[in-house]
N, C-alpha and C positions, 0 to 999 in steps of 0.2 A: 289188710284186715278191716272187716266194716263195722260201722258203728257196735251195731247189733254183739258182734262177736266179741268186740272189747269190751262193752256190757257183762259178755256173759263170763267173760274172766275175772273183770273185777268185782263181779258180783261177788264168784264162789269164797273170795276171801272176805264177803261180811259174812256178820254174825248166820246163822240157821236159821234164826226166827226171819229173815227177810227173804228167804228164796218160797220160792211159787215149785207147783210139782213139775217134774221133766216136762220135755215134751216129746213126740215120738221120737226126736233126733237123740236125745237122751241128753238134751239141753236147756237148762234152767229156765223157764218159764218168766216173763218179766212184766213187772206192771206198770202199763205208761208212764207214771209216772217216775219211776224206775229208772225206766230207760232213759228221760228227758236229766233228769238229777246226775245221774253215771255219764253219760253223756258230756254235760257241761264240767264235769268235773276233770274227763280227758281233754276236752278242749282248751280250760281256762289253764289244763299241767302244761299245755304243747307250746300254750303262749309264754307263759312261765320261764317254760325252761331255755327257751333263747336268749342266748348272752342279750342283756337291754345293751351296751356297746355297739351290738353290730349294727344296731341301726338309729339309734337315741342322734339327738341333734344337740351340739355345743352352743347354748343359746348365752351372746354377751350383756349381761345387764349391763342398762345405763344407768352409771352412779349418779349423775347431775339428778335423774328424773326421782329418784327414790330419796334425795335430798329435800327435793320441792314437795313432797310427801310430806317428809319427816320420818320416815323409813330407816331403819338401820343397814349404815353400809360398813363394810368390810373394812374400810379404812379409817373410819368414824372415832371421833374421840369417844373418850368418858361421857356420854350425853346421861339426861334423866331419864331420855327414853330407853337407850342402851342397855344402863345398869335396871331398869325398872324392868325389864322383860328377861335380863340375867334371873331375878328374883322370882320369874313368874318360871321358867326351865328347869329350876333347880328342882321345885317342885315337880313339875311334869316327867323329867326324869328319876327322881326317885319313887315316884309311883309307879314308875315302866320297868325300874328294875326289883317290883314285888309283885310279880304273877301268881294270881289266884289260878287254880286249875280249875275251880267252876265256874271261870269268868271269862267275859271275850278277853285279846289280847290286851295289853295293855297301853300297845305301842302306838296301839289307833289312836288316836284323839284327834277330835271335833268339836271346829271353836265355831260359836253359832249364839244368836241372843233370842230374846221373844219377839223383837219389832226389827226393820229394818231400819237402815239408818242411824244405824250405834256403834258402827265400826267396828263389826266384827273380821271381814276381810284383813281390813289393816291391822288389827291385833295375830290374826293367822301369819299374814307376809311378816312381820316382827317377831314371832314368834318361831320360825319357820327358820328366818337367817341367823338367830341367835342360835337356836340350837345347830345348825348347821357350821357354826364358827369354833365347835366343839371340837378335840383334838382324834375322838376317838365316835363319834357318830353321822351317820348318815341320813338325811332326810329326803323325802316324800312329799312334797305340796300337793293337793290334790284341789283342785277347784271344781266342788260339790253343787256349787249354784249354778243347778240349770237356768233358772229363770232370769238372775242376773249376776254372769260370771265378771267377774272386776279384776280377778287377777291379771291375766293376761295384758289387758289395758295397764295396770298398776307397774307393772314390769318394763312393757314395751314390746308382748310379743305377740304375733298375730299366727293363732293356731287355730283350723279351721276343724281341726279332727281331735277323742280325744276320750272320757271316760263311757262313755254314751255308745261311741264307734267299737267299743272292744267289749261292749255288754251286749250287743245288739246283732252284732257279725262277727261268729265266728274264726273267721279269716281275717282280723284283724288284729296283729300281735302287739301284745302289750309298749313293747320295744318300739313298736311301728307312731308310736301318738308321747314319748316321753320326749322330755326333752331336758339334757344336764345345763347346768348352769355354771359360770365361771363362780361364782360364790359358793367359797367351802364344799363343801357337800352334800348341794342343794340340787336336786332335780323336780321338776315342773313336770304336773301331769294337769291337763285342760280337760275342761267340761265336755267340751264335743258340742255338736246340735242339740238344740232344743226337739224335744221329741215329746209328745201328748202321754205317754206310758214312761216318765221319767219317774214316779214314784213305784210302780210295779216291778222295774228296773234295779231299781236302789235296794227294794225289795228280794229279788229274785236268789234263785240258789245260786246262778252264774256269779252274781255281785258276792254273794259270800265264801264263795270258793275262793276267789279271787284277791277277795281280804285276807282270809285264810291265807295264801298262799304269801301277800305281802307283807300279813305281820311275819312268817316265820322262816322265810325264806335267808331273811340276813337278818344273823343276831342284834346289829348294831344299827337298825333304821328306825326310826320314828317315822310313822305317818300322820301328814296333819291334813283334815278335811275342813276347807271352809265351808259350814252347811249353809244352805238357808233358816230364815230365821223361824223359828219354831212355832210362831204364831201367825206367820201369812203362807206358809207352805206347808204341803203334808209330806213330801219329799223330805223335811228335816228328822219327823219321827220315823219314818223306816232307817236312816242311815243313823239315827241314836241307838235305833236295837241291836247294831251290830258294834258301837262302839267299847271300849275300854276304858276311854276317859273321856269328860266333856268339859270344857270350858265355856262359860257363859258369859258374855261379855255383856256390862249394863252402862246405859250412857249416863250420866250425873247431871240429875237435874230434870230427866224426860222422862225414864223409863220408872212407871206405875207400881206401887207395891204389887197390885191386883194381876197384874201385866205377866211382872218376875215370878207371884208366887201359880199361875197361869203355865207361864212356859216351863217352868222347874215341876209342874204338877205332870208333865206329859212326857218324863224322861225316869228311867230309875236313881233314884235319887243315891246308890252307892255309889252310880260311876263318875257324880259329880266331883272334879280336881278343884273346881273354886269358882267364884266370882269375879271379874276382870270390872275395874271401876274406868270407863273411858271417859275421857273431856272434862276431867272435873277441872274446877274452878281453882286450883291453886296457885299460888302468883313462886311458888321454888317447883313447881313443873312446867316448863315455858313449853312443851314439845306436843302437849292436848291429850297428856295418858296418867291416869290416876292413878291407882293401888291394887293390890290383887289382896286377898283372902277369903 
């Protein structure tokens, strides 16, 4: 069946007010832009729907290297870091399990600041394994920064394909760029290439279907997007419009009232979950992570 015709099937099951008149075949007429939206909608389902197993890669984190971070590891005592990002999930998940119906999902969240250089990355990766240590949840890392992906370095993993590659070519299945993790139930999705239409991308209906499909596919997943930071990229405001929740991470001591109330001015401010205080100065947080509220 070609494009066109699976078009013209899932068209008839939208609303009336979207169809165009027959055409002589006595088939529903479609407006380019139509066809491009229906389209990617088949394609982003066909990626979708293959088991991510058949093809996902068991990637082993090195505990030592996520130590010399200060990263939380799986086997990790009571740290302040630890318990201090328990504190910040408890949150993020009771917000995930009160879905608005007139809201995006909730399960998105994107942790992102106004300047670069505030550790937002490393509040994503700590965030990401916490929740993942969870007895009944499943996580999503997704590494949003095209311009500078750090996860992958952070981890230890060298991925050359990745969110970019399954936005951009159709024939590249979701399953084909993920990669599971020996931690909990953590899976790792990379940036992909650097591409000059990376905000048009982030933008697109492909990219939203695609969210679509990830927040609602498993009841029990959290997606976590490290963005760029909201004031040196415009890549972070397309990927805020689609999100559920954001977390804003601010570093102590750097980051400008003018700056925060700057970057917090170019987001909806309902989908805000909080303020994440990094590097602050306290001598009973030896681990360089402050407070959240």
């Amino acid at each position: 069946m070609s494009t066109i015709e699976r078009a013209a099937d899932l068209l008839r099951s939208l609303p009336q007010a979207q169809h165009k008149p027959a055409d002589a075949g006595g088939r529903p007429a479609l407006e380019p832009d139509a066809i491009e939206r229906i389209a990617a909608e088949s394609a982003a389902a066909r990626r979708i729907e293959r088991p991510a197993a058949a093809a996902s890669r068991l990637f082993k984190v090195d505990r030592n290297r996520l130590r010399e971070q200060s990263l939380i590891t799986p086997d990790s005592e009571r740290t302040p870091v630890a318990e201090s990002f328990r504190r910040v999930k408890r949150q993020i998940l009771a917000n995930a399990a009160q879905q608005r119906a007139d809201a995006p999902p909730a399960n998105l969240i994107m942790v992102t600041s106004a300047l670069a250089g505030e550790g937002k990355t490393y509040c994503a990766i700590n965030l990401a394994i916490s929740i993942a240590l969870e007895r009944d949840r499943t996580v999503l890392l997704v590494d949003a920064d095209v311009a500078k992906a750090d996860i992958p370095a952070a981890l230890g993993l060298q991925a050359e394909r990745g969110l970019m590659e399954v936005l951009l070519d159709r024939g590249v299945d979701l399953a084909d760029v993920l990669w599971k993790t020996d931690i909990g139930r953590l899976t790792l999705l990379p940036v992909g290439a650097r591409h000059k239409h990376a905000t048009e991308l982030l933008a697109s209906e492909a990219m939203r279907v695609l969210l679509r499909d990830l927040a609602q596919r498993y009841h029990d997943r959290i997606i976590i997007f490290d963005s760029p930071p909201l004031l040196a990229a415009s890549e972070a405001g397309a990927l805020a419009s689609q999100m559920g929740q954001i977390v804003m991470v601010v570093e102590s001591g750097r980051t400008s009232e003018s700056a925060l109330k700057d970057a917090l001015s170019r987001v909806d401010a309902s989908r805000i979950a909080g303020l994440l205080l990094n590097k602050a100065p306290d001598p009973v947080l030896e681990y360089g992570y402050g407070a959240y509220g």
